[in-house]
N, C-alpha and C positions, 0 to 999 in steps of 0.2 A: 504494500500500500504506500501511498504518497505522503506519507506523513511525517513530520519530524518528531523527535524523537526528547527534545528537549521543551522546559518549561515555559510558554508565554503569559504575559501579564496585560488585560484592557483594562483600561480606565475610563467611565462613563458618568459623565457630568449629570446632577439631575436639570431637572428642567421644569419650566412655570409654560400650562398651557392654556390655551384662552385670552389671556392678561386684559379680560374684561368682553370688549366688543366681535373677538376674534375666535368665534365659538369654532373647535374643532378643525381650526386656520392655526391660527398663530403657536407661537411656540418661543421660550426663551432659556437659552442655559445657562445654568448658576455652577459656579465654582465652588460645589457639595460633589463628592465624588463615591461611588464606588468602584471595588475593583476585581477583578475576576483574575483567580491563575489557575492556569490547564493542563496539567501534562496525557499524555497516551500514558496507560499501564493495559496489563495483560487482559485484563477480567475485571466485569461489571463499575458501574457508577458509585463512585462515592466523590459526597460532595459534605464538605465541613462550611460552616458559618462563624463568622464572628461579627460582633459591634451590632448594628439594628437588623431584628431580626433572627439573633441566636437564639437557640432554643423553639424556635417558634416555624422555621421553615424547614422544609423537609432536606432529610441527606442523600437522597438516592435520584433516580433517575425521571423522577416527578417533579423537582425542582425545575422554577422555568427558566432560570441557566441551561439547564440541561437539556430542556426541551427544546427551547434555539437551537442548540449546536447541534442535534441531531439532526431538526429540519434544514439546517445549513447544511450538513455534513451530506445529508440525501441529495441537496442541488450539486455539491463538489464530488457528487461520486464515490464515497467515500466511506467506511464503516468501520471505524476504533473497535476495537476489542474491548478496552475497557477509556474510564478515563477518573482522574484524579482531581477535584474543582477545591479551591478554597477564596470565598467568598469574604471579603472585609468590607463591611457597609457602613456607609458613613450617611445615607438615603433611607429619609426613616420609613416605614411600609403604612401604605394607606395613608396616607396626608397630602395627596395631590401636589407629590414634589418630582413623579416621573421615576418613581422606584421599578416598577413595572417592567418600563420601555428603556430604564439600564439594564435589568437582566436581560431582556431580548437581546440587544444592540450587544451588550456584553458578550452573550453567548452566541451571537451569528459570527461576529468580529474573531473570538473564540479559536471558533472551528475553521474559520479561513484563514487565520496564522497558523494555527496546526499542520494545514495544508500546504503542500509545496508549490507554487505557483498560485495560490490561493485567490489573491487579489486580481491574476488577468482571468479567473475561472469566476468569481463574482467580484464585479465591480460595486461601487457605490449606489450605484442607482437600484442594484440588482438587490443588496443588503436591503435601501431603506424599502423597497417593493415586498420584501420575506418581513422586516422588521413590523411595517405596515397591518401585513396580514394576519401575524400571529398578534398584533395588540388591537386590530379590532381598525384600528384609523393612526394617521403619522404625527398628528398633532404634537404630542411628545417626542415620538422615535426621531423626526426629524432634526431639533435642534439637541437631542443629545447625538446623534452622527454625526451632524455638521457645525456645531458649535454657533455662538451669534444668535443672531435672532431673524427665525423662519416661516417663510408662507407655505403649508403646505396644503395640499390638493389631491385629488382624485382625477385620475384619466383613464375610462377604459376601467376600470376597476381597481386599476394599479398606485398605490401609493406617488407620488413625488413630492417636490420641493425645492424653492427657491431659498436660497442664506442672503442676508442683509446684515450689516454691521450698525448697533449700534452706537448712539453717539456715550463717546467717555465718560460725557457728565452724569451717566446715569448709574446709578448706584441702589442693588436691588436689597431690599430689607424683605427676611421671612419671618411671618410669625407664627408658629408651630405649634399647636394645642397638644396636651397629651391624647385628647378624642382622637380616633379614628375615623375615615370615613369611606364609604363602597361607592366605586364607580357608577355601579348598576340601579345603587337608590339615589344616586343623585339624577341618572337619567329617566329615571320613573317617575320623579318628579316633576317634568316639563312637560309641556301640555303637547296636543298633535297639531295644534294650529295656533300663529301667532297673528297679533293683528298687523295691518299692510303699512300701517304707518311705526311701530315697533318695528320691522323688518329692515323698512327707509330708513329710521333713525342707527340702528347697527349700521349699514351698510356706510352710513357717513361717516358716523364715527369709526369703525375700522379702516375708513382711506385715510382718515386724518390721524391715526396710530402712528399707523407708517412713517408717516411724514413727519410725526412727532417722536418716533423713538429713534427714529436714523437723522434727523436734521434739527427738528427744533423742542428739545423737553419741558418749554415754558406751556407749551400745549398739551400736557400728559394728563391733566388733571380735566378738562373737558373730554379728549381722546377718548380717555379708559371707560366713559360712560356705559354702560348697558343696559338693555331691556330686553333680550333674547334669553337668558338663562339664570341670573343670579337668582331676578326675585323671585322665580319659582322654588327656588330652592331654598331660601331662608329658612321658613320652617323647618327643616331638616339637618339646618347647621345656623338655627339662632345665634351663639357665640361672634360665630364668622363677621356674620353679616352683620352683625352689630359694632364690629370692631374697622369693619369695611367703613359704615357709615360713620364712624369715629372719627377715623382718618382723614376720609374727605373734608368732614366739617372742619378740619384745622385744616384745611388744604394741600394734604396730602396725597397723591395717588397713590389708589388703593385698590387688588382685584381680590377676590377668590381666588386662588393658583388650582390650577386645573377642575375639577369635582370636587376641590376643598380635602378637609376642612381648613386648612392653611390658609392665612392673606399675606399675599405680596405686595408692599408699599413701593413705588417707584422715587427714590430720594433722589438730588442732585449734587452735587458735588461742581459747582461752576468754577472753581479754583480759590474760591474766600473759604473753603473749610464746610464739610459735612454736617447740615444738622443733625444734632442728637435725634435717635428714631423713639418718639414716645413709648416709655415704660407705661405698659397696662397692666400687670400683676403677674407672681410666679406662674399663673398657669400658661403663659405660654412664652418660651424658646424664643428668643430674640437674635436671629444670625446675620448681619449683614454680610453681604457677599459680593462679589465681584460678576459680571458677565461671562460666562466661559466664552473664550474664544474660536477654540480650535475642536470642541467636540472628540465625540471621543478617540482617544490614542490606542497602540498597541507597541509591546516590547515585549522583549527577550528577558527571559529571567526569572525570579519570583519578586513576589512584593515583597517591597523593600530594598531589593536588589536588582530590579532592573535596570536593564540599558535600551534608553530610549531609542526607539525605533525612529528616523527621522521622518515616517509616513504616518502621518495621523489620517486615521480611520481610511488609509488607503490615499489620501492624496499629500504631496508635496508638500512639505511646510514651509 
């Protein structure tokens, strides 16, 4: 078989999807990491955890690490005998921070460094179309593959996605509940019809996103507005969206990060010095964080000890 023989390491940023108007569009990645290392062994799956998520996610071949790299591994022609996973999560599960769509990307990215020729047998576009499918839509997968901040879409059925830079001044603040929350009851909760002028208002405000997170951040705070998803969802993360509308009142931008329960404050940092990100009580996690840029990486080695690969996520750095 094609495969080498020695240990790789990915590292997958998470990611804030939505960032308000951008329902199931947009995508942003934060410099919160997790990271996956893989080696080939003889016989069967085991996979170890540490950091978020230990004790609580599975060690065998049901993990959805494991599960990507198999369906990767099936594109690349390819079948391990066994394989060796150790998982250090710094991505906490269920809080709409794109824990999910790291282990996919993780585990697709994975098995195409295991593989010898890997990257000209699935390119990028190939990855986020596999990434896509096994998470349902690219919203996430995308901006943790390509780092930045991303439009993604559907064509044909197939996942893609355009990368956009945004501007430096932006400085993303998470605020992290101990709650939990499910994708699937956040989607249960939106209704099947929105009204036509609700649809017009998203659509404006998601062109003027754009414009505001890649050129000008004085407009973040009207931008972010929505009427397509959050306030169906309030009653199902009261907290949230109380601390969403917290925010704003002091004029802050302020989203739901993906299906919550998580809010993402958009801060600026113009070069006179970071405002303080308001303290609202131990119950939630206060991380300011950086924009990721370069999306996720792969290298040789184990964590800790890797040597970085100079090909992030398969393209030229």
């Amino acid at each position: 078989m094609a495969l080498i023989s020695t240990s790789v390491v990915v590292r997958t940023p998470a990611t804030s999807a939505n960032l308000g108007p951008g329902f199931d569009t947009f995508g942003l990645a934060l410099a919160r990491y997790d990271h996956v290392e893989a080696r080939v062994t003889g016989s069967g799956v085991v996979v170890e955890v540490s950091g978020e998520g230990a004790g609580e996610l599975p060690g065998d071949e049901t993990h959805l690490v494991a599960r990507a790299m198999a369906a990767a591994f099936d594109l690349l022609g390819e079948v391990p005998d066994g394989l060796l996973l150790r998982c250090a999560n710094d991505i906490p599960q269920a809080r709409g921070l794109g824990s999910s769509s790291a282990a996919i990307v993780g585990g697709i990215l994975a098995a195409r460094a295991l593989t010898v020729d890997g990257a000209a047998k699935l390119d990028d576009a190939a990855v986020l179309a596999l990434a896509s499918e096994l998470e349902g839509h690219p919203d996430n997968v995308a901006p943790c593959l390509l780092g930045g901040f991303t439009i993604a879409y559907e064509e044909n059925g197939v996942g893609r996605a355009v990368r956009l830079t945004p501007s430096p001044e932006i400085v993303p603040v998470a605020y992290v509940p101990a709650e939990r929350g499910l994708t699937a009851h956040a989607r249960a909760a939106l209704p099947r019809d929105v009204p036509h002028a609700d649809a017009a208002f998203n659509a404006a405000r998601a062109a003027l996103l754009v414009h505001a997170l890649t050129a000008d951040p004085d407009l973040l705070l009207s931008a972010t507005e929505d009427r397509l998803h959050q306030q169906y969802r309030a009653a199902e993360m009261r907290q949230s969206a109380d601390l969403v509308a917290d925010l704003r009142r002091a004029g802050i931008p302020a989203v739901v990060s993906g299906a919550g329960p998580t809010v993402l404050a958009l801060l600026r940092d113009s070069g006179s010095g970071l405002p303080a990100a308001p303290d609202f009580g131990p119950e939630w996690r206060v991380w300011q964080l950086r924009v990721d840029a370069t999306g996720a990486s792969t290298a040789q080695g184990t964590i800790g000890h890797a040597e970085r690969d100079p090909v992030a996520a398969g393209r030229e750095s």
